[in-house]
N, C-alpha and C positions, 0 to 999 in steps of 0.2 A: 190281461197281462199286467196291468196295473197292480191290481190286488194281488198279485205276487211277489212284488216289489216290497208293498206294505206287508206281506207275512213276515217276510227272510227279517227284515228291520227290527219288527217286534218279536222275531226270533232271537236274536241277537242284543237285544235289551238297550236302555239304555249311555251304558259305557262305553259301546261301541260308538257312540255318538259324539259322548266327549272326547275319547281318544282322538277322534278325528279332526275335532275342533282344536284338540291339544297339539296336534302336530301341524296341523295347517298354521294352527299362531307360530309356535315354534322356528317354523321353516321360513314365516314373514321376519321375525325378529333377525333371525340369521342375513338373511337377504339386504333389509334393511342395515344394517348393523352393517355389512359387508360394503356394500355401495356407502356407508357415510364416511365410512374407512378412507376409502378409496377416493371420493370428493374432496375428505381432508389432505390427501397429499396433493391436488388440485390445486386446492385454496392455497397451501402453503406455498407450493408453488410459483404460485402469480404474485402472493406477498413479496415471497423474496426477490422478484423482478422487477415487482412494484419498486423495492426501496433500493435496486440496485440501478434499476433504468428508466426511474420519474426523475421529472423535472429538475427535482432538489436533488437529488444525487447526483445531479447533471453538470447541474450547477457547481456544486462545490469541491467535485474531482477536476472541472475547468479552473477555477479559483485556483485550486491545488497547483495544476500546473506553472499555472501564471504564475504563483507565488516562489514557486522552486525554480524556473528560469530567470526570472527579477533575481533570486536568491546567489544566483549560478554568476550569473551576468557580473553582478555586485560583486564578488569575492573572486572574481578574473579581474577585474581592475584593483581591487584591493592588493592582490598581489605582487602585480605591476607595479603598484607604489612603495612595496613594501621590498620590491627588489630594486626601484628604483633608489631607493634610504639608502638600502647597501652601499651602491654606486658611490652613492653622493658622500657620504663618509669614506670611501676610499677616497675620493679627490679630495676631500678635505686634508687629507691627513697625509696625501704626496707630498705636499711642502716644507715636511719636516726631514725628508729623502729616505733612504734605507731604513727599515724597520730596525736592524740589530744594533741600530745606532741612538736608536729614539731612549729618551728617557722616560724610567721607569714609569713615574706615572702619566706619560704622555700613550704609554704601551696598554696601562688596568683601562687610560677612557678610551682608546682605539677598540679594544678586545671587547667593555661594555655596550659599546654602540655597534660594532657590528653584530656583537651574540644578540641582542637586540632583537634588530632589523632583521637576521636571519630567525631569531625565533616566532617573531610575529608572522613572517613569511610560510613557515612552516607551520601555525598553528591554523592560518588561515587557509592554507593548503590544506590540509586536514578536512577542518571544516568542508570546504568546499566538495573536496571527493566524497565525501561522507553523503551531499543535498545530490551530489550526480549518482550515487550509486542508488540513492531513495527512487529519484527521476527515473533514473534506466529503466529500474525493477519494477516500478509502476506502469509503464508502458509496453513492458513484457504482456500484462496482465491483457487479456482478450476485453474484459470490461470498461479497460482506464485506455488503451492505446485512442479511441478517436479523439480525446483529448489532449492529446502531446501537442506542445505548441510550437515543439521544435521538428522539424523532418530528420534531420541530422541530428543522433543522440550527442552531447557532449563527449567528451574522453575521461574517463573513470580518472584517470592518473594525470593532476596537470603535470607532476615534473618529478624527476628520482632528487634527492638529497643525499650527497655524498658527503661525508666529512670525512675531510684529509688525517 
């Protein structure tokens, strides 16, 4: 039965040989090729979660918060003083009685000092809602929330500004 096997072969020459050796490689490179594909979206992967959820990255979206609540904290009291300025220039400036009465240039440093205190008031406000809506929008994030250092988000908006 053997020698039957050996006829058909040497029937068929040998190209038939190599064809088969041609596809057999073929069908490994493919395969191989396939799978390293495939390991490559693996690898990249675990990269990307490497450098989203090691250590250092741990680290410095903690920093992050820290720094943007110190940030927050800081320009809530700055406000407060910068509303308190206001104040303190009104009382100042009672003791001259009625505004419609005050003299001209007692009216340009009234108007100076409180455009002032009101604009520093509102530039720091600014700022401020500006580090709270960074804050919020990072804690949105699935990645950055076990880092929030605050449970209660701040309020986007410390105060409306109306001019009369």
């Amino acid at each position: 039965m053997s020698w039957e096997r050996y006829e058909r072969a040497a029937d068929r020459g040998p190209m038939s040989f190599f064809w088969a050796m041609f596809l057999l490689g073929m069908a490994m490179v493919v395969v191989v090729g396939v799978g390293g594909y495939l390991l490559g979206w693996f690898g990249e992967g675990m990269q990307v979660a490497r450098e989203e959820f090691g250590p250092r990255a741990m680290l410095k979206k903690y920093e992050w918060f820290i720094e943007q609540a110190n940030g927050i904290e800081k320009m809530d009291r700055d406000i407060a003083l910068f509303r308190n300025r206001a104040s303190a220039v009104e009382e100042q400036y009672k003791s001259y009685g009625e505004k419609s009465h005050w003299p001209l240039d007692v009216r340009v440093q009234y108007n100076r000092a409180i455009e002032t205190a009101q604009g520093d008031s509102l530039a720091v406000t600014s700022q401020r809602n500006g580090l709270v809506k960074e804050y919020n929008a990072a804690s949105q994030k699935f990645n950055w929330s076990p880092f929030q250092t605050r449970p209660d988000k701040p309020k986007e908006s410390f105060h409306i500004y109306v001019v009369n």
